[in-house]
Phi, psi and omega in degrees: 000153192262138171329165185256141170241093187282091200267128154303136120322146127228145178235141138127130177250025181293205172257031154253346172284349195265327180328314187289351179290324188289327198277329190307316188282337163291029152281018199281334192291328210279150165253115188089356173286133187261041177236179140149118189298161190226120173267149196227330176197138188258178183201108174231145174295341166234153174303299170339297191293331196315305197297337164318309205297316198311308191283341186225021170253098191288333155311354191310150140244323199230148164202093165241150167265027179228101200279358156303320193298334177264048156248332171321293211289153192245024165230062151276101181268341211211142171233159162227109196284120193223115195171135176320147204295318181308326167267022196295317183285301196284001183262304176273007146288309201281309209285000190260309184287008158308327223037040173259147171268137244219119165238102176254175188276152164304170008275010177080036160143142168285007158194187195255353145305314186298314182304306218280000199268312171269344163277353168284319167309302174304311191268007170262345175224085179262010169262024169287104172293124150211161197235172190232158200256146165181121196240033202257337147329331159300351177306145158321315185275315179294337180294287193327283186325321145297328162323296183279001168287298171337304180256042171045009193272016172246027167067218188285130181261128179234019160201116172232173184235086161222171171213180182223153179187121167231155180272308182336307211260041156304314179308087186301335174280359166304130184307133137006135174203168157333307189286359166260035209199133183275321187294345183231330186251024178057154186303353170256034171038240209299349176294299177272026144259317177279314212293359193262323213261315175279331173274342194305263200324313182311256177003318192285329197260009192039067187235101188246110167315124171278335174197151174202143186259140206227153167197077172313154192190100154291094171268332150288076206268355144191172190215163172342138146263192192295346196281319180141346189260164208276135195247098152344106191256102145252045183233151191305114203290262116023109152219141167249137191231106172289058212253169178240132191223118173066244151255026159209175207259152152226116203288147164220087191280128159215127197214123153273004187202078180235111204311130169098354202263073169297291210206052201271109163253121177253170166200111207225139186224157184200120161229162170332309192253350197197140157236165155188149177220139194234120195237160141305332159293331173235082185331289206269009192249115160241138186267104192241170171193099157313132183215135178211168199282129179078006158309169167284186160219099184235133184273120176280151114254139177255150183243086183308099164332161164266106152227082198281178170264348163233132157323122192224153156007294199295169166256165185304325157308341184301168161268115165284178210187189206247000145299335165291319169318293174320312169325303192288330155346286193266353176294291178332303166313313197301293193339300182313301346161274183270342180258300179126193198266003222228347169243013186287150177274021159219171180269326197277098167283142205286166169321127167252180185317303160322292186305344151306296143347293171289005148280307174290320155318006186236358175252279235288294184310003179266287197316266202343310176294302185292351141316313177242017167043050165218158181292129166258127147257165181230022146239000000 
């Protein structure tokens, strides 16, 4: 029987629009699925990117800089929004009154007015999927590590740890870009560009801050503009978010400026009967530590097989990476997509709207602490 075919949009033609152009064309890497999205029209705000998509999308129909003309169309079922923060409410409110379903990027709005602007939207149109994109849950070791959230196995949890942590922009001569400017990646810089990628699994097991003590850090206060002259940086490099959730504490790391650190995702759950911690710096290495009372405490390693959440080609020895992450990204949406979440052929559904919500209350409420240098609660 022939795939269910999902044909796609994208508006923003940057380099995660392009990601998804890659994974649409790997799906053939997937194995046993009966879906599988198709792109049909790009949309970028400069003409330039646009030709990338021309030469290597062969299903291309539409390449515009005008994302009405792809909202138009009407035999577009599904979009993927990649676009600077500022524009996230008015794009993604135009594309759900479009009546497309819709996987936009984080943080789902430049503030949390913008945010609450788009769950207004989503609940005036709920027979819409829509979702916030974040794929590094998908690693093998962080899925196993949700598996066993799942299945209870870690007692009572009394710590958990997670972050993000990139390097580059250690470099004071890196050029300008949007995410270094509040007027386009909003006052909460490293949060709301990383910070939806490190919370998505807490939000998932509802391990929801009650207070958090906030500690913000601008180390780069300007960088090249496009002329060559030095620019003003005012958004936030650096955060540490101290929070108390339920009865145990949660570190909440997002760093654009942690030395030696490309593209570094963490995650450390420490319970009574179980522990585990999973990083990205060592793709395939997860760390546990089984625990029953008057036991040793010996930390294990696994050297995590591809063991994906959709079945895929490869074999178990290989290294999965962070384009298979994206892959598996987007196989969950489609799932979701077509089947529903309650008939998906797996359990991890990509990030919602809500849970975007509750990001933004723990940032805007982040600003507030480093402002009066006190614990803000938020329940």
């Amino acid at each position: 029987m022939s795939p269910r075919v999902i044909n796609f949009g994208l508006i923003g033609g940057g380099m995660m629009g392009r990601e998804f152009a890659s994974a649409a064309a790997r799906w053939c890497h997937l194995s046993g699925l009966d879906f599988a999205p198709r792109l049909t029209a790009v949309c970028s705000a400069h003409e330039s990117s646009l030709n990338w998509f021309r030469q290597n999308v062969p299903d291309l129909q539409l390449a515009t800089t005008d994302y009405r003309q792809l909202l138009a169309r009407q035999d577009i079922e599904a979009v993927y929004c990649a676009v600077p923060h500022q524009l996230h409410a008015s794009i993604y409110i135009d594309t759900l009154q479009a009546g497309k379903h819709l996987l936009g990027e984080k943080p789902f709005g430049i503030d949390l007015a913008a945010n609450q602007a788009i769950l207004q939207a989503c609940a005036q149109f709920p027979q819409l999927l829509v979702r916030c994109a974040s794929q590094f849950a998908f690693y093998p070791a962080a899925y196993r590590i949700a598996q066993w959230l799942r299945e209870g196995r870690f007692g009572r949890i009394f710590s958990v740890e997670v972050g993000f942590l990139h390097s580059s922009d250690l470099n004071p001569q890196k050029p300008i870009n949007w995410k270094r400017q509040s007027a386009t990646c909003g006052e909460y810089g490293v949060m709301g560009d990383l910070g939806m990628h490190v919370l998505y699994l807490p939000f998932r097991f509802a391990w929801q801050p009650a207070n958090v003590r906030a500690l913000l850090s601008k180390v780069i206060t300007e960088r090249p503009g496009p002329g060559g002259q030095m620019t003003p940086c005012d958004t936030w490099d650096n955060a540490v978010l101290a929070c108390a959730v339920n009865d145990f504490p949660m570190l909440v790391v997002t760093r654009r400026i942690a030395p030696g650190h490309s593209n570094t995702w963490y995650l450390r759950v420490e319970g009574t009967a179980l522990s585990a911690e999973y990083s990205t710096q060592h793709t395939k290495l997860l760390r546990y530590l089984p625990y029953t009372p008057g036991g040793p405490q010996e930390w294990h390693t696994l050297e995590m097989p591809y063991q994906s959440a959709y079945a895929t080609i490869s074999g178990g020895i290989f290294e999965f990476g962070f384009s298979d992450a994206l892959l598996q990204m987007w196989a969950a949406f489609c799932d979701e997509l077509v089947h529903g979440r309650e008939a998906m052929l797996q359990p991890l559904y990509c990030a919602t709207p809500e849970e975007s919500h509750l990001s933004h209350r723990l940032f805007t409420a982040a600003l507030q602490s480093q402002k009066t240098g006190e614990t803000v609660n938020l329940l």
